[in-house]
N, C-alpha and C positions, 0 to 999 in steps of 0.2 A: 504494500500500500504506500502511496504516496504523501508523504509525511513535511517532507524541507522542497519548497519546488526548487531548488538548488540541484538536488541530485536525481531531478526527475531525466529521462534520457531523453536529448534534444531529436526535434520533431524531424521525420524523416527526409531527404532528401526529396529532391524536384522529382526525381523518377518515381520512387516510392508514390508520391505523390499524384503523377498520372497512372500508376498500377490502382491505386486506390478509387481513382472517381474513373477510373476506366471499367474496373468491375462494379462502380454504381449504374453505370449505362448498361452494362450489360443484364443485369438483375433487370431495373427499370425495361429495357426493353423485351422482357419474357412477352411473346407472342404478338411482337411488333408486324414479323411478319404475317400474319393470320386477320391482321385490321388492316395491315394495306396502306400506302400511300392515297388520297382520291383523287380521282382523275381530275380536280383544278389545281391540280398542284403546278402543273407550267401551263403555261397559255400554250395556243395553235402555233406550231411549228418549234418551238421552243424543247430543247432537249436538257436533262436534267446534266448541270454539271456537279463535279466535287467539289468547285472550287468557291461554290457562291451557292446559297441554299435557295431552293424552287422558288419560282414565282406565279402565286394562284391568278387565273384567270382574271380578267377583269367580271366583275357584273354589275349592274344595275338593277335596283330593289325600286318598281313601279308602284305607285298606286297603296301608298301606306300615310298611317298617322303617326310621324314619327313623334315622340316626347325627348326634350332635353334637359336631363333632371336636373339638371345646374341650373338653370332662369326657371321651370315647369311651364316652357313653351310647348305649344301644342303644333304641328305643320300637317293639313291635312291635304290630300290628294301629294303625298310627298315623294318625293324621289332621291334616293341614293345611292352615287356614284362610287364603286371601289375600284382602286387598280394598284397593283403591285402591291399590294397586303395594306393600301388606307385609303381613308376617306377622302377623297377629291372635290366633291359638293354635294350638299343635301338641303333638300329646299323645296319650292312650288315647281313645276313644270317649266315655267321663266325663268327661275333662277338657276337651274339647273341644265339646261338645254344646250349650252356651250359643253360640259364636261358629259354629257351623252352622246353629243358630235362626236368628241376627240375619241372616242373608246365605241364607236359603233364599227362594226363586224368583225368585232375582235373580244365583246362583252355577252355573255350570258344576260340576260334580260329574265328577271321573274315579277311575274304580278302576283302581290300579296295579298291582293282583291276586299280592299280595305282595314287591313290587320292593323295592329299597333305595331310599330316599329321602334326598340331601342336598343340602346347601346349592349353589347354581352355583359353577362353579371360576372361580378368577383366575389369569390367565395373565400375570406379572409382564416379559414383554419380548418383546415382536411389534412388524412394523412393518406400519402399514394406512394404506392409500392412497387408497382408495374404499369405498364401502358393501359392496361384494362381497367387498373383501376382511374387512371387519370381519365381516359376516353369517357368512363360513365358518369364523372361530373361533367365533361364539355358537354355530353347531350343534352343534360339538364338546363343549358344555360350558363354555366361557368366558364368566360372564355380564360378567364388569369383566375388563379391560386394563389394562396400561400400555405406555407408546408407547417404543420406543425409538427415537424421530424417523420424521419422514414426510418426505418432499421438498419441500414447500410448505406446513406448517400444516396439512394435512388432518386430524391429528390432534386439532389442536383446534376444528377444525369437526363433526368425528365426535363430537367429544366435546359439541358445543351441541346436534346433532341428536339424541343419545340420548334425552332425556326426550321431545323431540316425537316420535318414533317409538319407542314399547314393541315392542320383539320384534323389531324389524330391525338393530339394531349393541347391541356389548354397553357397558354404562359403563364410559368413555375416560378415565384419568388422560395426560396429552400431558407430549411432552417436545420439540416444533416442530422447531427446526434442529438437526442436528449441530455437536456443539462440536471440529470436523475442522480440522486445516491445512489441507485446500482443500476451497472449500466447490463445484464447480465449478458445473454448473445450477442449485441452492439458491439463488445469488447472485442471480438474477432471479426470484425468489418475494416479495421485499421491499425497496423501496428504500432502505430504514435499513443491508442487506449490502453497499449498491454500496464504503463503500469498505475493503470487508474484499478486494479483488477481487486481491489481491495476496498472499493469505493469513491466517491467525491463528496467529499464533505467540508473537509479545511477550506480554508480560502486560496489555499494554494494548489490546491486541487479542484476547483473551480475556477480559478482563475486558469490553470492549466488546460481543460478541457475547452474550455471556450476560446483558447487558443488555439486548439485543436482544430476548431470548428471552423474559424474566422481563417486559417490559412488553406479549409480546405474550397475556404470559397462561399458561404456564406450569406446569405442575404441578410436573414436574422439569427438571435438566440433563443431558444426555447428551454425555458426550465420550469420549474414547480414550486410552491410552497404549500402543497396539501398532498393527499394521497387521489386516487382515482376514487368517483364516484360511480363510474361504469364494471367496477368488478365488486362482487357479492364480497370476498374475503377483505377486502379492502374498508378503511374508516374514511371518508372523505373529507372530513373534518380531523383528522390529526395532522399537523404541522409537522412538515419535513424540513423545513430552511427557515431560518428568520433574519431579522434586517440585515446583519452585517454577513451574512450567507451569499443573500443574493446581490445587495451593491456591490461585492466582489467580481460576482459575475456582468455586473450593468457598467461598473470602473471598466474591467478590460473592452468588454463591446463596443462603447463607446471610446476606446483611443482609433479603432475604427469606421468610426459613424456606423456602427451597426446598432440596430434597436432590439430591444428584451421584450419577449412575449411570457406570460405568465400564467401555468394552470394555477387556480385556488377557489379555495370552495370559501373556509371561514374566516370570520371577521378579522381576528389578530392578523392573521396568514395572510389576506389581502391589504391589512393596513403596513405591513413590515414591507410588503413589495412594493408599491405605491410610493410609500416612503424612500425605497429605496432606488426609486427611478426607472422602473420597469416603463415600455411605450405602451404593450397593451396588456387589459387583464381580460384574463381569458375565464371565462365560465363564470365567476364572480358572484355566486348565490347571496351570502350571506355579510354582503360589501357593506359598509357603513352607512352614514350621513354622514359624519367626519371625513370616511374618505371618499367620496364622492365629489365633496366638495374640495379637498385636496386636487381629486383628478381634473376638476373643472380647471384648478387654476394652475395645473400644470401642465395638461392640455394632455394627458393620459386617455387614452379610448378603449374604451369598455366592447370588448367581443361577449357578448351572454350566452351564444352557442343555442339558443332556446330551441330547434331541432331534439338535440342532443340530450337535453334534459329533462325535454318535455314525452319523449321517445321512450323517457324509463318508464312510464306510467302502461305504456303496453308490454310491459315484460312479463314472461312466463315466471320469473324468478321473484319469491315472495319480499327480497330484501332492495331487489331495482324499483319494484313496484312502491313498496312505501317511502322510496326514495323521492321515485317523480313525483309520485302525488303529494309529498313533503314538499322538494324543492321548487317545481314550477310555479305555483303561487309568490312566493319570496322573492323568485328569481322576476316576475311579471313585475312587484312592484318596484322590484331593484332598476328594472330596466325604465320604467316611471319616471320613479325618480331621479333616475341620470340625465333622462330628457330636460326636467324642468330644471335643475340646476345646470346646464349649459357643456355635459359630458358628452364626448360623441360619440354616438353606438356607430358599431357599422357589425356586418352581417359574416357569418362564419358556423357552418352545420356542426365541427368535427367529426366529418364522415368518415367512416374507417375501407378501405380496400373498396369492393364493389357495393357495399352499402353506403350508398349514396343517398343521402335528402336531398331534393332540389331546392337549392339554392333560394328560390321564389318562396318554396315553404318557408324560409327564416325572414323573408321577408315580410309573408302573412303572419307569422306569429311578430314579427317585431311593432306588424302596426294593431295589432290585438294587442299588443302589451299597453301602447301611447302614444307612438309614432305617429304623425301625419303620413296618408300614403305617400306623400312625394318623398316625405323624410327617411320615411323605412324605403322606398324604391333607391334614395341617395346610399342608405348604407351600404350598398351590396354594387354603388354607381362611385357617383362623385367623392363621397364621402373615407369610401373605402381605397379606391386611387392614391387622395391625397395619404391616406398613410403610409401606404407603399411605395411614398415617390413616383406614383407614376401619373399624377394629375394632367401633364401636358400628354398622355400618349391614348391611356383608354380611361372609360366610365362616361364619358360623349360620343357621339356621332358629330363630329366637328371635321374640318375641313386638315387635313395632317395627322389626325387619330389614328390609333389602328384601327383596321376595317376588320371590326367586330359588331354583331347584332342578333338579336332575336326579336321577332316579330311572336304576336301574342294574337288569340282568337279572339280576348275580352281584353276593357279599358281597366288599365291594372291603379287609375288613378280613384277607382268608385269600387274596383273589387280585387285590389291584388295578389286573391291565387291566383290568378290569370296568369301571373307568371312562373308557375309551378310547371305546367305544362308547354314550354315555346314548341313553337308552329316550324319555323326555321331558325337556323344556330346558323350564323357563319362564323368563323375565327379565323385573325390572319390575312381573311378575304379565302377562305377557302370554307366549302359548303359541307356541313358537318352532318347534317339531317335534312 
């Protein structure tokens, strides 16, 4: 066990390095070929090189009401233009009619035959393991992720793979190992863990793992201060880390600009993270007043995961079931009252492998909880981008966006399961459904 991070053994070489996130692609990709490239993956005449990842078809999306959850502008009889994986223009038939010229016999044309049109959703905390399991969120409407750890790096092999495959996994923000007191199997994904193999607990053995993480590439960190509420043997209220635990881990992350993600169920356990500079709290049942209002003004955003918690209540197992039906209530008001004191929810199922919730579900339970529809459609849009850093790229249908979209049977502003079910997925600019 790792005791003085002094004589911890310094972290493998560059090659080790690509052996390591090379067998994450490889994992991640189990049955990549069995899903296939789709045929928008290069335009007419266009042959796929190595040297430069495919370029999806152009098309144009006729005859839709698009929404733009940023202003809750409405455009109907709308049209939107994608070429080479973004948004070109989107507008009335006028406004638009230049960037239909330039990409006419060369663009797919689909009439949406007055559907609602919007931007693809981001599902801010799932965990994907394989391509199958990525693929079953993009159906649902998830065109971007973030990872709340994989078991071996998959995550960030899913996330190299994205750009060479349009329309089969959605774009992967990773977050690699768990930042766990026992990392058990994880421990043989990378020889840089061997000598965590006795636990991570000290501070320098948190600080060490998260180094781990951050050189293997990293988007974020993921750690814990509570146990799982999703396993029967488990107390999800006992505290596994407290403040000076995890600022340990939030100090290293940030000498990288990376941000800390945080499972916690109870109160202390959420106030000691919080405190301790975590970016978002993930599941958060039993969160304060105190710290809520801490979060408001440190500008900390709340993932409630309400899919995920409220999913215990159909369990076969007598001890999930008194769970949900405990926690969903608490967690409903908790989500409340983060709205009215100025906290920002945004949307995240933590969907495990092929058990997927749609995305849209968390949006329906997030405006059952308080939300305004446009505000809970922001969580999983605009709202969820800007934490990811990716505000200028998706969560609009904007002119330079990526050309991501789902179009919906119903108006998801008056009944948003409407968006539990999209009609069309594009991601990329490449047609996924």
């Amino acid at each position: 066990m790792c005791r003085d991070h002094d004589e911890v053994e310094p972290l493998p070489s560059s090659i080790s390095r690509r052996g390591v996130i090379g067998g994450a692609i490889a994992l991640a990709g189990a049955g990549l070929a069995a899903v296939g490239l789709p045929a928008e993956a290069a335009g007419p005449g266009e042959a796929r090189s190595l040297g430069r990842p495919p370029v999806p078809q152009a098309v144009v999306v006729e005859n839709g009401i698009v929404l733009d959850p940023l202003t809750g502008r409405v455009v109907e009889d709308a049209v939107v233009v994608l070429d080479r994986g973004k948004v070109v223009a989107v507008g009335n038939r006028s406004q638009t009619r230049a960037a239909v010229a330039e990409v006419n016999g060369r663009a797919r044309v689909i009439d949406v035959e007055g559907r609602w049109v919007l931007p693809g959703l981001i599902d801010v905390h799932v965990h994907e393991n394989a391509v199958a399991d990525a693929r079953a969120a993009l159906i649902r409407g998830a065109t971007t992720v973030r990872s709340g750890t994989s078991d071996f790096y998959q995550d960030i092999g899913l996330r190299a793979l994205g750009p060479w495959a349009p329309g089969v996994v959605p774009r992967m923000k990773a977050s690699g190992t768990f930042v766990t007191p026992d990392l058990g199997t994880t421990i043989l994904g990378d020889p840089a863990l061997a000598p965590l193999a006795g636990g991570v607990r000290t501070p320098e053995e948190l600080r060490y793992l998260t180094s781990v993480n951050l050189d293997r590439g990293v988007d974020w960190v993921k750690t814990r201060v509570n146990e799982r509420a999703g396993v029967p043997e488990q107390d999800p209220l006992t505290q596994v880390y407290d403040y000076e635990q995890i600022r340990a881990i939030v100090t290293e992350a940030r000498k990288r600009g990376v941000g800390v993600m945080c499972h916690s169920y109870s109160e202390q356990a959420i106030d000691d993270a919080v405190r301790a500079g975590i970016k978002t709290l993930e599941h958060g049942v039993f969160v304060s007043e105190r710290t809520l209002e801490r979060m408001a003004r440190q500008g900390t955003h709340f993932t409630p995961t309400m899919s995920a918690i409220g999913g215990m209540r159909d369990s076969s197992n007598p001890i999930l079931k008194q769970r949900g039906e405990q926690f969903f209530p608490v967690l409903q008001a908790a989500v409340r009252r983060a709205v009215e004191l100025g906290v920002t929810v945004v949307a995240g199922t933590d969907s495990f492998g092929l058990d997927v919730d749609p995305i849209g579900g968390e949006v329906r339970l997030l405006h059952e909880a308080g939300l305004s529809a446009l505000d809970a459609i922001r969580a999983a849009t605009t709202s969820a981008a800007r934490l990811l850093g990716l505000e200028s790229s998706v969560g609009r249908l904007a002119r330079g966006y990526a050309a991501d979209l789902i179009t919906l049977d119903g108006n998801p502003l008056e009944n948003p399961s409407a968006l539990e079910q999209p009609h069309l997925v594009i991601a990329g600019g490449a047609i996924v459904t």
